[in-house]
Structure formats: structure tokens, C-alpha cells
C-alpha positions in Angstrom: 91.1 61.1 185.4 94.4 59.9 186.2 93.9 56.9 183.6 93.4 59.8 181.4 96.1 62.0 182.0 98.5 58.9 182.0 97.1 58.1 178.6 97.4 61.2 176.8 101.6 61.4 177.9 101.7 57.9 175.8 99.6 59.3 173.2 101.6 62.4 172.7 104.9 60.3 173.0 103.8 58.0 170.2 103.1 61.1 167.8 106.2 62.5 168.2 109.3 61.2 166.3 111.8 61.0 166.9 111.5 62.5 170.3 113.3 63.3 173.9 111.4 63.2 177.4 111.5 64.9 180.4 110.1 64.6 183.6 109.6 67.0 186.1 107.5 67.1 189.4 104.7 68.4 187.3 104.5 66.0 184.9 106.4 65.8 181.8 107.9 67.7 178.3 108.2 66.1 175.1 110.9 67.3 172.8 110.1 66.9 169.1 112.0 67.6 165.9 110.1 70.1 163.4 110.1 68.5 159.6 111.6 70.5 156.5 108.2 71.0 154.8 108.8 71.0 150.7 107.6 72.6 148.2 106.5 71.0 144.7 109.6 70.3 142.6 109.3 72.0 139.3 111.2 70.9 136.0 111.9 73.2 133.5 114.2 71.4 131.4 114.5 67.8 131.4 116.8 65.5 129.3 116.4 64.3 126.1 119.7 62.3 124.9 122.1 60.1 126.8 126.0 61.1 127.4 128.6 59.5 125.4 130.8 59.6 128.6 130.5 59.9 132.6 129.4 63.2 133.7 132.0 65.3 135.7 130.6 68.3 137.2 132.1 71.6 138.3 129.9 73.7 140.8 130.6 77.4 142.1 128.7 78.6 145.1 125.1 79.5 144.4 124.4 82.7 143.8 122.1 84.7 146.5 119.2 87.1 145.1 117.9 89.8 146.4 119.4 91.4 150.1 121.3 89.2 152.4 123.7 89.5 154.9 127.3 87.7 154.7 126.0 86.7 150.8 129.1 84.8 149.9 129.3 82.6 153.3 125.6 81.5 153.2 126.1 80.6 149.6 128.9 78.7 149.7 127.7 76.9 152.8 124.6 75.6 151.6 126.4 74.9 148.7 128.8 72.9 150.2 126.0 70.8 151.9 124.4 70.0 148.4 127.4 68.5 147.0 127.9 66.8 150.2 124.4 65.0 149.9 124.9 64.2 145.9 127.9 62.9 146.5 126.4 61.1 148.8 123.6 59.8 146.3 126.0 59.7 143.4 124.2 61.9 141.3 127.4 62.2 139.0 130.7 60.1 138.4 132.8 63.2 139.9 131.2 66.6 141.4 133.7 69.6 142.4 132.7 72.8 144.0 134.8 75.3 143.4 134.9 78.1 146.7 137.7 80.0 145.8 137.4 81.2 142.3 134.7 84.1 142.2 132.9 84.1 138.5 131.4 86.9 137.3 128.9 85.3 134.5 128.1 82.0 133.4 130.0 82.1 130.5 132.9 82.4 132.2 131.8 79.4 134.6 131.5 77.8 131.5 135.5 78.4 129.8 136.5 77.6 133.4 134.6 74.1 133.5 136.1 73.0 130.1 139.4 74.0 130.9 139.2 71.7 134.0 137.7 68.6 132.4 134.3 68.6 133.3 131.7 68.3 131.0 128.6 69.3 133.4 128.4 72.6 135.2 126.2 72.8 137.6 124.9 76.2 137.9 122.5 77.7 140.7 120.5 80.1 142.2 119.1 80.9 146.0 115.8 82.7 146.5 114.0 83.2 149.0 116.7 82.9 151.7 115.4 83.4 155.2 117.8 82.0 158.2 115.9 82.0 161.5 118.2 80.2 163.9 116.8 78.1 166.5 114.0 80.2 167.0 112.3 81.2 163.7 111.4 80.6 160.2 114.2 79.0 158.0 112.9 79.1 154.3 115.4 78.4 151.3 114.9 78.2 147.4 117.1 76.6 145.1 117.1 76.5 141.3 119.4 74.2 139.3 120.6 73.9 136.0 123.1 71.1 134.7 124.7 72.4 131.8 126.7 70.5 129.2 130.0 71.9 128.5 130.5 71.2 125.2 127.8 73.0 123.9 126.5 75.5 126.6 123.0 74.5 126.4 120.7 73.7 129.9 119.5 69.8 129.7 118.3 69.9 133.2 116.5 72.5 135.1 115.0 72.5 138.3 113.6 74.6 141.5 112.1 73.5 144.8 111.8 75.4 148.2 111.6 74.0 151.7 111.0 75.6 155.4 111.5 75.0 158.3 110.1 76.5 161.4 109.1 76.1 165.2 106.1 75.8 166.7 104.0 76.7 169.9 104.5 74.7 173.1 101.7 72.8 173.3 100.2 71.9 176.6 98.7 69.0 178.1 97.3 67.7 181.6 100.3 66.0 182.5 102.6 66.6 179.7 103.6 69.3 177.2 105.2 69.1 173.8 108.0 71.3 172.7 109.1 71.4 169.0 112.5 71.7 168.7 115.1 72.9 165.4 118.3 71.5 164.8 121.5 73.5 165.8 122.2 74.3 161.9 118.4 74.6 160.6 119.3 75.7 156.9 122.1 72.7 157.0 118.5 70.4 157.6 116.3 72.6 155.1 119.5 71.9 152.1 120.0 68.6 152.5 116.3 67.8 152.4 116.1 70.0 149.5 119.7 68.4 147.4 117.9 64.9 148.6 114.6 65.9 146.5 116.7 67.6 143.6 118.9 64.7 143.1 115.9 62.3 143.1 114.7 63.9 140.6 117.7 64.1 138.4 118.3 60.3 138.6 115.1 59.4 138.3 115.6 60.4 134.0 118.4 57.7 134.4 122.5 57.9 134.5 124.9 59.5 132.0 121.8 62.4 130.7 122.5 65.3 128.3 
């Protein structure tokens, strides 16, 4: 039995990545980190023609449907963290976000854009948005459209969601595994999400229209 017991605290540590052990006088805990489960990426619009130049993007903060609290800080944060990550991946030559001028329509995202130099906008949308903390259910939807400039029309179009969410304690004979979320959950949930989006977008190749 104790062959057993001792075996099952190995097994559980191997299954659990990347994880964190404690040992009490009972036995031991396993901490685990909960995975940002995706959702199937779906294109709407995919490019067609190659740019004559490198792409330079201007983003504003993604717009939040539906009811939820402190609207503009939750958008502009997750925002922020998707430029973060395709800067990161070098999805475009240049990508600015834009926090502090508040657009009323996409038209006028556009005039702004071209007064600026870019010739991408990047224009987006959040729903569902669900924050849960460290406790709950963090779900977050994102659609995405890369616009060019110059002529206003969409060439790329995109929406995925992802969650994120804990789990029961689960008990063993000597040893019990606790999932565990990350400090900033719907930090984790966007850059796995921007991560996914931007694979897609290079995956039609650089300098798309």
C-alpha cells in the first residue's frame, strides 16, 4: 500500500506541468497551472493581393459589447497585451495603439490612420468578456479586422475565444492536486488568444492586402 501511495504522488507530479510541491505532515499538494482552452479560429476575410509597401498599423482599444464594468480600462488593457505579443511576433513592420484618442466610428479611425501614416488599421471587437479573478471563469472573445487605409476595405478578418478557469482540488492517498490561475488571468487568456490570431495572419505570408 505504501508502494502505492508513493507511486501515485510521482504519477500525479509527472502530469502536472509545470507544477509546485508541497509537503506537509499529511502527505503532499501539487500546484498546477490551468491552460487557456481555445476556441476554433474563424476567418472571414482573408487576403488576396500583396502590399506594395511595409504595413504600419494603427490600433485603438477594442471596443467592449454588451454590459461591463470599467469598459474602457478592460479594453485598453487587453489591448495593450495584443500589441505587446504581435510586436513580439512581428506581425507588422510598425504597430501603434493609440489609448488616448477616443473614436466614435470607424470612419473616423480610418481619417485618423491616414493622417498618421499608417496604412493598416487594425480594428477590433471584445465579446463575451467574463473576468473571474483567481477564483472563477475568465472567458474573452476577440474579432479582428486589418483594414487597408487607402481604400477602406477589410482584407483580413478574424474571431477566436479562449477560457480560462479553475478546477476542483483533487484528492489523493497521499497527495492532492490544486489547479492554480495566474495573478492577471485575462493577461494569460489575450496573449494566448493575440499568439493564435497572429499565427494565423502570417501564416497568408508578409506585406498582405
Amino acid at each position: 500500500m505504501r508502494l502505492l501511495a508513493v507511486g501515485l504522488i510521482f504519477l500525479v507530479a509527472a502530469c502536472a506541468t509545470p507544477t509546485q510541491t508541497v509537503w506537509h505532515l499529511h502527505g503532499a499538494t501539487v500546484f498546477t497551472d490551468n491552460p487557456v482552452v481555445l476556441g476554433p479560429l474563424e476567418e472571414f476575410v482573408v487576403p488576396q493581393n500583396e502590399a506594395d509597401a511595409p504595413e504600419r498599423a494603427l490600433m485603438f482599444p477594442m471596443a467592449l459589447e454588451g454590459d461591463a464594468a470599467r469598459r474602457r480600462e478592460v479594453g485598453v488593457g487587453l489591448s495593450a497585451r495584443l500589441v505587446e505579443v504581435w510586436r513580439g511576433m512581428g506581425v507588422f513592420s510598425a504597430l501603434e495603439l493609440d489609448t488616448e484618442t477616443r473614436v466614435m466610428s470607424r470612419a473616423q479611425a480610418l481619417a485618423l490612420a491616414q493622417s498618421r501614416g499608417a496604412n493598416v488599421l487594425l480594428w477590433g471587437h471584445l465579446a463575451p468578456v467574463f473576468l473571474g479573478g483567481g477564483l472563477g471563469r475568465t472567458e474573452i472573445g476577440v474579432r479582428l479586422e486589418a483594414i487597408w487605409v487607402a481604400t477602406g476595405q477589410t482584407y483580413w478578418a478574424a474571431a477566436q475565444a479562449g477560457v480560462l478557469e479553475g478546477g476542483p482540488v483533487q484528492d489523493y492517498v497521499l497527495a492532492r492536486q490544486q489547479p492554480r490561475l495566474p495573478r492577471y488571468p485575462e493577461a494569460t487568456v489575450m496573449a494566448a488568444l493575440a499568439e493564435s490570431l497572429g499565427r494565423a495572419y502570417l501564416a497568408h505570408g508578409g506585406g498582405l492586402r
